[in-house]
N, C-alpha and C positions, 0 to 999 in steps of 0.2 A: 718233224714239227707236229704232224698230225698224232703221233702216237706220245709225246710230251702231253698235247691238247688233253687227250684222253685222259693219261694219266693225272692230271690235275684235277679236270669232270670229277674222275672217281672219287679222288681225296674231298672235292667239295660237297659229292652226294654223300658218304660216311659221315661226313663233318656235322650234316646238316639231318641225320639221323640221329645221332649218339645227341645230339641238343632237343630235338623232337621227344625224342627218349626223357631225359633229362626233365624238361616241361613237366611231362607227361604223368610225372611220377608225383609233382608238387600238387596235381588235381584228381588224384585218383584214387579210389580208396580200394580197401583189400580186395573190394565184389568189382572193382573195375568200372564202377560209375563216374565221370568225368565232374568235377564241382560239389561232391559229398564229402563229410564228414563220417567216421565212424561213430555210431552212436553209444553214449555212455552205458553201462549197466544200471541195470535197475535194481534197486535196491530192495526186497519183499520184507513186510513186516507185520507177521502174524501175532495176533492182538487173543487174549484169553479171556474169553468174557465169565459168561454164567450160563443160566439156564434162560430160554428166552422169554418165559414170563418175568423175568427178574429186573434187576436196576442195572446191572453191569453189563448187559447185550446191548440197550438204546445208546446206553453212551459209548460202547466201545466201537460201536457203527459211528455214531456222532465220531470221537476222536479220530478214524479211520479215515472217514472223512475229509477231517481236518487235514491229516498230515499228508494226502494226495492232493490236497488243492495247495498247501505253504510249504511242503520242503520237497525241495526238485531230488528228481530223481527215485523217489519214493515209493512205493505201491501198498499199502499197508490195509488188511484186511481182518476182520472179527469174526470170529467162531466161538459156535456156542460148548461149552467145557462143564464140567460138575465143580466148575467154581473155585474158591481159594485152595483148600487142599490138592487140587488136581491141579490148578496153573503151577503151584508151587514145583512140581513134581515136571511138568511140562517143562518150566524154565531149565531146570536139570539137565534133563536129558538135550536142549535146545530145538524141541517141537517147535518154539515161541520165543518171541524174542520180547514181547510185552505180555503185562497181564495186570490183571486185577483182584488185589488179593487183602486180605483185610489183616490189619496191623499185627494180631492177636497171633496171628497163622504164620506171618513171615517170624514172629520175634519166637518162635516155637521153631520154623525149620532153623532157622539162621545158629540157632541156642542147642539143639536137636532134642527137645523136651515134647510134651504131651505126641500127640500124634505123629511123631517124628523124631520120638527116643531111639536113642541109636541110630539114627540116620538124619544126623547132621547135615545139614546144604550150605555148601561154600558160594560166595561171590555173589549172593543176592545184594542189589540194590537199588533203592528207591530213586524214581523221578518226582514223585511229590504223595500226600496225601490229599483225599479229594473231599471227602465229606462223612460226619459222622454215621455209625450204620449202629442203631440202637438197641440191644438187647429188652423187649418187650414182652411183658409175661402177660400171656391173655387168658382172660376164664372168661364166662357167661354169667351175669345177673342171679340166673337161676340155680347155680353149682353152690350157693353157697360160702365161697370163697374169699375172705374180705383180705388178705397175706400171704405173705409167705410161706411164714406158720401155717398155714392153715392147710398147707399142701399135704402135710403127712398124711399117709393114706391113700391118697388120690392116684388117679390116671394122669401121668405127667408127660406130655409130649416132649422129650428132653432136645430134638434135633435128632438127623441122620448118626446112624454111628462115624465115631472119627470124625465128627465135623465139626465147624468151630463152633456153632450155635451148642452142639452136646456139652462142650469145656465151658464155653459161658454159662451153662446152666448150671453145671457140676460145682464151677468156682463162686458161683450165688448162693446155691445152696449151701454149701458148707459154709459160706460169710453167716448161713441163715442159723449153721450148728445141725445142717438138716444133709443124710447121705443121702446115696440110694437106695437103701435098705431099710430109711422110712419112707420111700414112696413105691409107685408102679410105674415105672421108667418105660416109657414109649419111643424107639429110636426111627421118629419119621420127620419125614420133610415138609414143608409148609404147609403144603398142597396136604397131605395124608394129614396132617395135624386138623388145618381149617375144616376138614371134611367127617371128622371125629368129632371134632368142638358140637359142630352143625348136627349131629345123627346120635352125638351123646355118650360116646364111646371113649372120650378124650374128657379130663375134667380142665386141663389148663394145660396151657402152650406154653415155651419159649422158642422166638422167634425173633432172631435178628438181622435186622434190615434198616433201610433207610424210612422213617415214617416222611406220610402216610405209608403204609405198606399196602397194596394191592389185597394180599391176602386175609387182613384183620379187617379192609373197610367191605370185602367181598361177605365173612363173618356178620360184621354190623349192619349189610341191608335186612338182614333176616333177623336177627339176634340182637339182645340188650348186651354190648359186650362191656369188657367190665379190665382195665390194664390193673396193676399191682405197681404199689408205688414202694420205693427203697426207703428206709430211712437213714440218718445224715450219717449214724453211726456206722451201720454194711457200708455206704459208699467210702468213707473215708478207708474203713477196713479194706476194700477191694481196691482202692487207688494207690494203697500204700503197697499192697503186697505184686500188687502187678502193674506195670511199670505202663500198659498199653492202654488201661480204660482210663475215662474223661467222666464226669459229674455232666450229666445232661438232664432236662426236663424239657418234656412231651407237652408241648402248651392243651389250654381246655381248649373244646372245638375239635381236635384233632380228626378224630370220630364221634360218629354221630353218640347225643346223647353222654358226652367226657364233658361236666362240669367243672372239674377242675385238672390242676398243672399236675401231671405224673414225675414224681422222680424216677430216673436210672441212671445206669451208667452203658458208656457207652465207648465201641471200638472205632477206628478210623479208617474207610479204603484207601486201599494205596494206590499207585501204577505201578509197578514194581519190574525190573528189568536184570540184567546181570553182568560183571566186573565185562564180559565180552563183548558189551554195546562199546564201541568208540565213544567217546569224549564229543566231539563235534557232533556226530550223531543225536546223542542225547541231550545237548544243548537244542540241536535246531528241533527237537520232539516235545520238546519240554517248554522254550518258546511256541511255537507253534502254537500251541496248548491250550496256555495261558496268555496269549492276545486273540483268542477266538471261543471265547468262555460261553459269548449269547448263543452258540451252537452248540453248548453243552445242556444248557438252560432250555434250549427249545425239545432237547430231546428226554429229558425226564426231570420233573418238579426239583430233586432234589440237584440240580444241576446249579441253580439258585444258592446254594450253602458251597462252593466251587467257589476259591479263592485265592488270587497271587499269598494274600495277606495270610490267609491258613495253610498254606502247602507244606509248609517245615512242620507242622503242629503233631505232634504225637507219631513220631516218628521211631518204628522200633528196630530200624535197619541202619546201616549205612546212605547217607544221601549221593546216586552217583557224581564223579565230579564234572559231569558236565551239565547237569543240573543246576551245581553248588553254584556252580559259575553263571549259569543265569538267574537264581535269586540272589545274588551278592548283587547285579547291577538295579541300577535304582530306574 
């Protein structure tokens, strides 16, 4: 009897092991914490802004922002880049998973044309346009300069080589009948341009950005400055032949001493992302976005021109489809 006893004992202490077990397994996660969950991965989303005096670093910290407070899982962070031609290039390789890149730039790599002949980029596409970035031709009071025309000759700040402000200046001028070869082509960046305008070295800028621009009103504390206005004929010229510029006017006021409305024409920022964002991803990026616009608006003026209603506007890529799917709902 006593060894029956036993033998039962034993079957009931196994029994009540292998269910302890059992238990034990439904509370307990891989590190062996009893009542844990394992936690989800984080999701990293490197944002390509500009240079950090520019319009594209505030708000891609603003959108960065954005997307770590509304879509779980998230961690999404802005660095500063040499801007559209280099995010372009970024997205490529998948340094970035977002960026910012102006319409002009993406419809060139996407096309593999100007600064991207022969090196075509597969699988760019857009989460939205955000606001226009305006090709501004600046001279000083003093130069002389009342046109376009009037450039031959001159010291012409064209833009960076390769960069899109250089093609927006190249495709103006020849609307104007005017090459390089009637002017003195200066291949600098804002900053080297405004610093030449100011020391006298530079007769006239092109400069594109989102007005006011930092660097033209920095110009006008010192300087009577002096924009160049299009007329209706170059724009229509330039709108027909290139599918990415818009009919814009620079209201008077802009800058100090601008009595009156400047005509140009002008390119559009993009967000720009690639076929390897998920669908869902770029819906919940894209919302996000676009129902937290006042934190776009708080971090640079032109955050203001930011709109559900403009986002499809001048569009020179593909729109991703998880995008397409949150501007479709109403």
């Amino acid at each position: 009897m006593v060894t029956k006893s036993r033998g039962l004992l034993v079957l009931l202490l196994v029994a009540l092991l292998v269910l302890a077990g059992c238990g034990g397994k439904d509370k307990t996660t891989s590190q062996g914490q009893p009542g844990e969950q394992k936690p989800a991965a984080k999701k990293f989303i490197n944002i390509a802004t500009g240079g950090t005096a520019g319009t594209y670093y505030p708000l891609g910290g603003a959108i960065a922002e954005i997307l770590n407070k509304n879509v779980s899982g998230v961690s999404a962070s802005a660095q500063s880049t040499g801007a559209s031609v280099a995010n372009v290039n970024m997205l490529k390789d998948g340094s970035v998973d977002l960026a910012f890149v102006q319409n002009d730039i993406a419809y060139y790599a996407a096309n593999g044309t100007e600064m991207f002949q022969g090196k075509k980029v597969e699988g760019l596409k857009a989460l939205a346009t955000l606001y226009p970035e305006t090709v501004q031709i600046v001279t000083l009071e003093r130069s002389g300069i009342k046109n376009v025309g009037d450039l031959k000759g001159k010291r012409v700040a064209v833009g960076a080589s390769g960069s899109g402000t250089e093609a927006n200046a190249r495709q103006i001028l020849e609307a104007h009948g005017i090459t390089y070869n009637d002017i003195k082509p200066l291949y600098l960046s804002f900053a080297e341009a405004a610093n030449g305008l100011k020391d006298g070295s530079v007769d006239a800028a092109f400069v594109t950005a989102g007005f006011p621009t930092a660097a033209i009103q920095d110009i006008a504390a010192q300087h009577r400055v002096v924009l160049l206005t299009l007329s209706d004929e170059v724009v229509e010229k330039l709108t027909k032949k290139y599918p990415f510029y818009t009919r814009i006017n620079i209201p008077a006021g802009t800058y100090p001493n601008q009595a009156k409305d400047v005509t140009a024409v002008a390119v559009r920022a993009m967000l720009v992302a690639t076929d390897k964002m998920d669908s869902d991803l770029a819906y919940n990026i894209t919302k996000a976005i676009f129902t937290n616009l006042e934190r776009l608006q708080s971090a640079h003026a032109v955050g203001k021109q930011i709109s559900k209603a403009s986002a499809t506007e001048g569009l020179s890529i593909p729109l991703h489809p998880g995008a397409e799917k949150f501007f479709k709902e109403k």
